[in-house]
Structures are given as structure tokens and as C-alpha cells.
C-alpha positions in Angstrom: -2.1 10.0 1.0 -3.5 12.5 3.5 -7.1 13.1 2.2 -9.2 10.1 3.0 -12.5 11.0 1.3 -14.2 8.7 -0.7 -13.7 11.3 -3.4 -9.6 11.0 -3.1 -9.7 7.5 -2.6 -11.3 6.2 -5.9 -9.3 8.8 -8.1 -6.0 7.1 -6.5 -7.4 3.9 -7.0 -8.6 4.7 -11.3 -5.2 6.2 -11.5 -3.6 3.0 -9.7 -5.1 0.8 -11.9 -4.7 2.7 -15.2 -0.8 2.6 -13.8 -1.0 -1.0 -13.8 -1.8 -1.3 -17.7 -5.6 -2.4 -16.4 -9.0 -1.4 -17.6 -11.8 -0.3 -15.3 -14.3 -1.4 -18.1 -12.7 -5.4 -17.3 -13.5 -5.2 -13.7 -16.2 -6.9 -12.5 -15.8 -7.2 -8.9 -14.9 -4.9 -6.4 -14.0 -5.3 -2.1 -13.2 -3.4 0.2 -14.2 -2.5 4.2 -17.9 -0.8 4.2 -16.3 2.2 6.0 -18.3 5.3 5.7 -15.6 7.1 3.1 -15.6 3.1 0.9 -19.2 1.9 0.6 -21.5 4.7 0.2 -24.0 4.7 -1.9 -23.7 7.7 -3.0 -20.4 10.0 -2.9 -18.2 7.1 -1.7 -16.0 4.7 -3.4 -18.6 2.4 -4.6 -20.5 4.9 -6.2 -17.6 6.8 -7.5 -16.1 3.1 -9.5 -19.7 2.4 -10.4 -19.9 5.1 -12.1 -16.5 4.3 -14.5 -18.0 0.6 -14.6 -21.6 0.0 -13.9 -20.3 -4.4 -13.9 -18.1 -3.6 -11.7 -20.5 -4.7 -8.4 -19.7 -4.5 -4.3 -18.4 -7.4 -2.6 -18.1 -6.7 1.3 -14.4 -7.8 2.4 -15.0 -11.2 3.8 -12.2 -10.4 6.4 -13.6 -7.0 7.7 -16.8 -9.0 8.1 -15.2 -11.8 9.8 -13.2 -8.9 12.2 -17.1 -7.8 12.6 -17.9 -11.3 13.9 -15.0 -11.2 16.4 -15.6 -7.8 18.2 -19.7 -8.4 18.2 -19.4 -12.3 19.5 -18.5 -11.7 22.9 -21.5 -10.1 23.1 -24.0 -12.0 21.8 -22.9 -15.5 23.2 -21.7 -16.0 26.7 -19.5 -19.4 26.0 -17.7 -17.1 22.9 -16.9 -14.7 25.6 -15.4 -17.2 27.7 -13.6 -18.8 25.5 -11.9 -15.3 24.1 -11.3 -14.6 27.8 -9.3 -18.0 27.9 -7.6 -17.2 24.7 -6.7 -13.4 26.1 -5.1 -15.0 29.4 -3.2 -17.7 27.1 -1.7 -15.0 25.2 -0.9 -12.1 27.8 0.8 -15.5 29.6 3.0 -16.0 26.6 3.8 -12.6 25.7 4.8 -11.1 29.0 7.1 -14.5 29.6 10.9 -13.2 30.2 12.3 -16.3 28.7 13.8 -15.0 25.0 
């Protein structure tokens, strides 16, 4: 899939799900990232399955938040910094051992 817009995205996800013998009108729930192109408001994703299926409401991904989390923490608490430092070393030990 080359086109990315938020536009593109929902028609391949109606036709997906039509594909797979589902009914937009039975979802309730729906998650994805909250990328620009997914949770719009307006032109994106969201909007675009809302508007098949006004029940079917925005979840954030729990994981995308969680990787949120990870990449801001460093920054906001010094002892999370250090301890991801610690990790880092750990693993770039590990991985660059010449030992198979």
C-alpha cells in the first residue's frame, strides 16, 4: 500500500473487514497509533470509521502510548535515564559479544 492518507487507509481497512465476513455496524471499538494520517478528527481514520459507525469509539493503542512513555521518560526523570543508560550498556555488551 503506497498511499498512506487517512483517506486510503480506512477504505483498505472497510474493504478488509467486509473481506473478513464482518460488519462495520458490529464494531464498537476501535485502536490504533494517534499518528497524524490515524486519529484526526476530522479527515483521518477516526473520522472516516465514525462516520460508517458512529459506536464505533477511539481507543488510543495502549502500546504506542506505552512506546510514548519510553522515549519521553529519560527526560523527565533523572534515575529513569540512568537506569536506561545501564540497560543500553547491558545490551550493546551482549550484542557485540563474538562468542556464537
Amino acid at each position: 500500500m503506497s498511499d498512506k492518507t487517512g483517506a486510503a487507509l480506512s477504505e483498505e481497512i472497510l474493504k478488509k473487514i467486509e473481506q473478513e465476513g464482518l460488519n462495520i455496524k458490529n464494531c464498537r471499538w476501535k485502536s490504533h497509533d494517534s499518528g497524524a494520517n490515524m486519529a484526526g478528527k476530522y479527515q483521518e481514520v477516526q473520522a472516516r470509521i465514525s462516520e460508517s459507525n458512529s459506536l464505533a469509539k477511539f481507543l488510543p493503542c495502549a502500546a504506542h502510548a506505552l512506546n510514548l512513555v519510553r522515549v519521553n521518560a529519560p527526560t523527565a526523570v533523572h534515575e529513569v535515564a540512568g537506569y536506561l543508560g545501564t540497560v543500553n550498556c547491558i545490551y550493546t555488551y551482549f550484542s557485540a559479544s563474538t562468542n556464537s
